[in-house]
C-alpha positions in Angstrom: 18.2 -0.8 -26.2 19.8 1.7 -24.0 19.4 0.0 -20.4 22.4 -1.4 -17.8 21.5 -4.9 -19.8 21.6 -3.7 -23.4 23.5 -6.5 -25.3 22.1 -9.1 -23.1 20.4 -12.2 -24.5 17.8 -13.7 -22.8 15.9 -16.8 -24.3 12.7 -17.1 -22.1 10.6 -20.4 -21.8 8.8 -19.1 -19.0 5.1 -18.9 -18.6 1.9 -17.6 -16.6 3.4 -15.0 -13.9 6.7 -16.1 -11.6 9.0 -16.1 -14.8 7.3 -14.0 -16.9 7.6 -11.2 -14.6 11.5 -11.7 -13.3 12.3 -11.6 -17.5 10.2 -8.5 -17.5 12.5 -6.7 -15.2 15.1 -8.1 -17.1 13.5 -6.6 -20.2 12.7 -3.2 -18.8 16.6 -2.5 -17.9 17.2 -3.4 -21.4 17.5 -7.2 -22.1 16.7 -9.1 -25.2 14.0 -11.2 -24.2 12.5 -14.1 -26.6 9.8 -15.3 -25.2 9.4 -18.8 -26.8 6.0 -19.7 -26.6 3.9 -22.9 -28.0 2.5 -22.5 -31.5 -1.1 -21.7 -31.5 -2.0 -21.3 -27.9 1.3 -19.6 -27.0 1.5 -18.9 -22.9 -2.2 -19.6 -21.2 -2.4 -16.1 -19.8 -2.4 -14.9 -23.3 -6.1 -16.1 -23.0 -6.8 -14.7 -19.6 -8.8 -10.8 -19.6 -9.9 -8.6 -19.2 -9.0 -8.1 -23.0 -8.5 -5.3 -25.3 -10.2 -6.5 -28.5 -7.8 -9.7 -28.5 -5.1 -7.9 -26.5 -5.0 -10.0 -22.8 -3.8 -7.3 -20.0 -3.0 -10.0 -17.6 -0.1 -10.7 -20.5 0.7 -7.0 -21.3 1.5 -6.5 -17.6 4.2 -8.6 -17.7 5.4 -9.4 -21.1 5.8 -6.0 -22.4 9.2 -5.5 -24.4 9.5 -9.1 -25.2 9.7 -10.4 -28.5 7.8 -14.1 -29.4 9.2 -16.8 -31.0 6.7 -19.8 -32.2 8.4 -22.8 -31.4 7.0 -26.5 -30.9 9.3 -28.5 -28.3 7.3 -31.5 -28.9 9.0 -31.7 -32.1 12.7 -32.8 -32.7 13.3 -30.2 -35.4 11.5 -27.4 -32.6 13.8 -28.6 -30.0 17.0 -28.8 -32.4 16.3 -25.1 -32.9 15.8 -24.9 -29.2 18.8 -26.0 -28.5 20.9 -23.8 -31.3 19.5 -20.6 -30.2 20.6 -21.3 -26.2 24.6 -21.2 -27.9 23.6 -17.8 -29.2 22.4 -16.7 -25.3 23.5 -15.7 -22.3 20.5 -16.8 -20.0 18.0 -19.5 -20.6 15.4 -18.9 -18.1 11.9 -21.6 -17.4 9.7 -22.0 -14.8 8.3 -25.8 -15.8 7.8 -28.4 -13.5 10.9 -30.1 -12.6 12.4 -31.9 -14.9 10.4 -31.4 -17.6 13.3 -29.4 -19.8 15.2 -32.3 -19.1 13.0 -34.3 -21.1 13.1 -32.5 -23.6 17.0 -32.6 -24.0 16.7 -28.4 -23.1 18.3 -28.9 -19.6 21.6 -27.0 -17.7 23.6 -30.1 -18.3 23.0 -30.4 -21.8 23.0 -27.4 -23.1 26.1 -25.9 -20.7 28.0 -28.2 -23.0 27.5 -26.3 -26.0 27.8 -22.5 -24.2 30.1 -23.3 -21.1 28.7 -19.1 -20.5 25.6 -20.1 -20.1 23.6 -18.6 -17.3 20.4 -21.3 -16.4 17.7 -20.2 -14.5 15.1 -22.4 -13.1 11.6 -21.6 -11.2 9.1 -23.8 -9.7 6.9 -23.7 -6.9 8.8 -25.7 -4.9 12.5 -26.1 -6.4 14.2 -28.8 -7.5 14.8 -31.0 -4.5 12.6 -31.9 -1.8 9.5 -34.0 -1.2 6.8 -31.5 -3.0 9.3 -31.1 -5.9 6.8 -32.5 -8.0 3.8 -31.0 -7.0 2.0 -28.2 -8.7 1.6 -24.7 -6.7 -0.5 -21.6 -7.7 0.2 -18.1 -5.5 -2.8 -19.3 -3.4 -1.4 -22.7 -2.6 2.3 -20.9 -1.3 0.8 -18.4 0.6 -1.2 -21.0 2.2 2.3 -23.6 3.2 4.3 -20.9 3.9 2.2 -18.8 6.6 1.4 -16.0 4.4 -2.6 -15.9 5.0 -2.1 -17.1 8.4 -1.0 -13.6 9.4 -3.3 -11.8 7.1 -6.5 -10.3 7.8 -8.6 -9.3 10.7 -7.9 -10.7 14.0 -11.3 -12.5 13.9 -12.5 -13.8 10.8 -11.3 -16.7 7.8 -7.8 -16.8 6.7 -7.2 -14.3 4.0 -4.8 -14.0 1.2 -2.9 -11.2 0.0 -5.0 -9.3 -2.3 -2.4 -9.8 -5.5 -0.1 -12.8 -6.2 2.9 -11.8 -3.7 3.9 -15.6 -3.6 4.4 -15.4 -7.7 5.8 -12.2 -7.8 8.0 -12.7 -5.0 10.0 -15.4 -6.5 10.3 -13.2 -9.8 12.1 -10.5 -8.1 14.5 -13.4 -6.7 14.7 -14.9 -9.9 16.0 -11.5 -11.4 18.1 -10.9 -8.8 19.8 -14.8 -8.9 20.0 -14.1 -12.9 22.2 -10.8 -12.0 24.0 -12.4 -9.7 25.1 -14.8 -11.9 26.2 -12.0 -14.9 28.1 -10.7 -12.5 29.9 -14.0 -11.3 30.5 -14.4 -15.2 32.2 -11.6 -15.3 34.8 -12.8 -13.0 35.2 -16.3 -14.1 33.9 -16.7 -17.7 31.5 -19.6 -16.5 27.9 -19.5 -16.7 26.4 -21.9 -13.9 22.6 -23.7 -12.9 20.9 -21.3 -10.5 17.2 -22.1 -8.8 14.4 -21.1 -6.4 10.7 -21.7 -5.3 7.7 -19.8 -4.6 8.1 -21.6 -1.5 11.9 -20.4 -0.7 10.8 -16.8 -2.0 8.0 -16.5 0.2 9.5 -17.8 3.4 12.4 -15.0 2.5 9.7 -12.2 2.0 8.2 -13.1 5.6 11.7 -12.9 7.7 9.9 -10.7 10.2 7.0 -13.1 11.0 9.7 -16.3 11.3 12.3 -14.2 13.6 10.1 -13.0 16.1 8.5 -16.6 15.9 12.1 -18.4 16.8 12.8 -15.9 19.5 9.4 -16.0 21.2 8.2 -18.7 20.9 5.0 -17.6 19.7 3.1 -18.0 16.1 2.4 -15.1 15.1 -1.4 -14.5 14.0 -3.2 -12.2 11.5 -3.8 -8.7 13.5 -5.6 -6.4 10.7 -3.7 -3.5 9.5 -1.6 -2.9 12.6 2.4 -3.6 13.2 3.4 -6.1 15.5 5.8 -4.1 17.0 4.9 -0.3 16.7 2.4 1.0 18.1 0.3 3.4 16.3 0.8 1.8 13.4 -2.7 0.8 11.4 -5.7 2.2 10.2 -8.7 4.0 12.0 -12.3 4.8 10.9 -12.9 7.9 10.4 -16.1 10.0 10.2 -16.2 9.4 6.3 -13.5 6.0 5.8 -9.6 5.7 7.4 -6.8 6.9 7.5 -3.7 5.4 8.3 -1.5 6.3 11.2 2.3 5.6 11.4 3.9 7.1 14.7 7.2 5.3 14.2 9.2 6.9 16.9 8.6 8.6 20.3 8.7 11.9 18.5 6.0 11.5 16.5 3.8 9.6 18.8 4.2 13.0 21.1 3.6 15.0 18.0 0.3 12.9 17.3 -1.0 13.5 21.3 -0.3 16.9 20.6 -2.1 17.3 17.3 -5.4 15.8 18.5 -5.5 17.2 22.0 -4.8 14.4 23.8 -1.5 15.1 25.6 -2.8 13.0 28.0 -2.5 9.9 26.1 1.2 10.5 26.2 2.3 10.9 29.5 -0.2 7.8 30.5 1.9 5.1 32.0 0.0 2.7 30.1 1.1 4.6 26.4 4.3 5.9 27.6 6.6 4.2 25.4 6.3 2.2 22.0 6.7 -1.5 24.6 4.0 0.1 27.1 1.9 0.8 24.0 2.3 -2.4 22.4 1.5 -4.5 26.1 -2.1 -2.2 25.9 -2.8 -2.3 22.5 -6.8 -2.4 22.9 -7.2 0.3 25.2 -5.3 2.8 22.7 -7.0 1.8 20.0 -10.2 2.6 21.5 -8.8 6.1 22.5 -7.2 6.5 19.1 -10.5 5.5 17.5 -12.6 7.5 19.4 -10.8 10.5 18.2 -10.8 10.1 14.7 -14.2 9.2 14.2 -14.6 13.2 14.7 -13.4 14.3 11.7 -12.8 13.2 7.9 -9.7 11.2 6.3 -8.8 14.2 4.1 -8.9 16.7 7.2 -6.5 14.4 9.4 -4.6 13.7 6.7 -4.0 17.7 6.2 -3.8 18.1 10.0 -0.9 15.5 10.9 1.2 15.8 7.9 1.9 19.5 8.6 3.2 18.2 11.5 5.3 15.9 9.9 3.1 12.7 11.3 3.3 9.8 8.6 -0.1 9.5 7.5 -2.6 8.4 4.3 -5.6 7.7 3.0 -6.5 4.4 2.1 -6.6 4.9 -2.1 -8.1 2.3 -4.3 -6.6 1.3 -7.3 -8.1 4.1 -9.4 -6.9 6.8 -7.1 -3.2 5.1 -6.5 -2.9 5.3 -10.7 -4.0 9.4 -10.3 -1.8 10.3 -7.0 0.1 12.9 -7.9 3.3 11.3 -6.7 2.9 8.6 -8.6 2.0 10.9 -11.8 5.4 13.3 -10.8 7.3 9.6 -10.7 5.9 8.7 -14.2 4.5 5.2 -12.7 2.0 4.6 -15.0 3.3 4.8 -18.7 1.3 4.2 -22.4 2.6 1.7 -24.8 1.4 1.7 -28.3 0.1 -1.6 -29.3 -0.8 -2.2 -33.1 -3.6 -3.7 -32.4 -5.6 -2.1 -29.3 -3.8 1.4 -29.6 -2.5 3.3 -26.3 -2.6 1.3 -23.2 -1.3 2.2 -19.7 1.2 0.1 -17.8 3.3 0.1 -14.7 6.3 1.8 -15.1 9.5 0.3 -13.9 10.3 1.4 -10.5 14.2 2.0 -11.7 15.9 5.1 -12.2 19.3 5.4 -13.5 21.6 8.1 -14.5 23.3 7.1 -17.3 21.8 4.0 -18.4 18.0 4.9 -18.1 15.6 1.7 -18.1 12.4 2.1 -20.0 9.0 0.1 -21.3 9.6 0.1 -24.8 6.7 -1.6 -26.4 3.2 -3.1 -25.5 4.0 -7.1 -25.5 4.3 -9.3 -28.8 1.5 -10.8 -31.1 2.2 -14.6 -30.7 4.8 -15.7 -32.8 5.2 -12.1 -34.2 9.7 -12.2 -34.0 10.1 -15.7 -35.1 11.5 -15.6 -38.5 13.5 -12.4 -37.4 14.9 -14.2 -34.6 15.6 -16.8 -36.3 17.8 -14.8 -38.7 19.6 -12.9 -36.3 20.6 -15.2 -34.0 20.9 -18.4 -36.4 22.1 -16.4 -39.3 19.3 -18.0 -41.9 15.5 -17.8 -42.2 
């Protein structure tokens, strides 16, 4: 490992996406990561496709790197060796219901005794305190409580959620963060310490925008397609052939974007005259806007208003996102070689460092694949 976090020892209990994916950060700057998983059946996305002959790419996408270590913590003797392999780390990190590690004897007060270093990092969907502590949460369930689909969508139409697990992922990057956080405070004081969040916390954090205008108006914000709620352009627009999206961020560009499709009249309207009087007549610039962009195709504005330096897109798909050639010249999309279903492409991380570079190193581990040589490096005996 070459990474910032090479020499780092991370002993991962975590399962199905919110944990999985903060350790795979970890991993991809150049952690150790054991994942210990449940012999057998190992984590449930393991069994989740589309597959690769028996190779699950919901797993590979976020437990690339990782080694596995078979362990049954139903057992005394798999919770003995549980509990010897967290002196030999620097980070435990789960994401079961509360309390559940404490059942098992696997908890921050217990094993901080043995490793006063210890760094313990906890994930649930709703923390550890509170009165839905105990209740399970999926992505859809947070970004239900917390507002998230209330705010997405089309002005008319059924709530929507986001179209990938934001509520999940969101409370990885957290996670990560809290678990670097913490290194760092080590540094300084030789102590490891508890730390923990929900998908609930991460989510209200990830919608700050939404809540602050909300406390200061009044007003509860409600879904309004693809446009901004306080710049205006700012969304997508048919076209004659699909959309393309418009981003006029400052006055500038807004009288650049008049100018470019010959409507210098839109900008010295009173009604359009500055982003507040846009905003206050939203619908009848849309309809103007609209108008003139049904005339042509998305790849022909597109050319026209980025020469004059208007921000602008396509809307892409996945298939074209994975070819755009910015995302090819960033190296985004890399191949792993997995023993088992050959070359496979994954998301690169989005990390770039100097002197430490952070990398994918391998496609993600056969169940139980590292546990005897886990076992013997970090215990010392097979």
């Amino acid at each position: 490992m070459t990474g910032p976090l090479a020499g780092l020892r991370i002993l991962d209990f975590t399962w199905y996406l919110a944990g999985p994916y903060a350790t795979m950060i970890l991993c991809d700057l150049g952690a150790e990561v054991v994942k210990v998983e449940a012999p057998g059946c190992g984590d449930p996305t393991r069994k989740a496709g589309p597959f690769i002959g028996d190779l699950s790419a919901y797993f590979l996408s976020v437990n690339r790197g990782k080694r596995s270590l078979e362990l049954d913590l139903k057992s005394e003797a798999g919770r003995e060796t549980a509990s010897k392999l967290s002196a030999h780390a620097d980070v435990v990190v789960e994401n079961f219901m509360p309390g559940t590690m404490g059942r098992l004897g696997l908890d921050y007060a217990v094993l901080s005794v043995q490793n006063p270093g210890l760094i313990y990092a906890s994930c649930s969907g709703f923390g550890q305190t509170g009165p839905r502590a105990k209740q399970p949460a999926f992505d859809v369930i947070i970004q239900a409580l917390a507002g998230t689909m209330s705010i997405t969508g089309q002005e008319v139409g059924e709530p929507v959620r986001v179209g990938y697990s934001v509520g999940d992922l969101a409370a990885g990057l957290f996670l990560a963060i809290g678990i670097l956080s913490a290194v760092e405070a080590r540094h300084r004081t030789g102590r490891g310490q508890f730390l923990e969040s929900g998908l609930l916390d991460a989510q209200l954090a990830m919608l700050e925008n939404a809540f602050s205008r909300y406390f200061v108006t009044g007003e509860t914000p409600r879904p309004i397609g693809s446009r901004h709620p306080l710049i205006v352009p700012f969304q997508a627009f048919p076209s004659q052939d699909g959309h393309v999206v418009v981003a006029a961020g400052t006055e500038k560009q807004w009288e650049r974007l008049c100018d470019v499709i010959g409507r210098r009249d839109l900008a010295e309207d009173a009604r359009f005259v500055d982003n507040l009087s846009r905003c206050e007549n939203i619908p009848a610039l849309v309809e103007e806007l609209s108008a003139v962009f049904r005339m042509d195709s998305t790849a022909t504005w597109v050319q026209v208003l980025s020469a004059r330096d208007i921000p602008c897109a396509p809307i892409q798909d996945i298939a074209q996102a994975a070819a755009d050639p910015q995302v090819v010249a960033r190296e985004m999309i890399v191949e792993v070689d997995d023993p088992l279903a050959g070359k496979q492409r994954v998301v690169n991380t989005p990390l770039r460092f100097s002197e430490t570079p952070a990398a994918v190193t391998r496609s993600s581990p056969q169940l139980g694949e590292h546990t005897e040589t886990i076992i013997e490096e970090w215990l010392g005996h097979n």
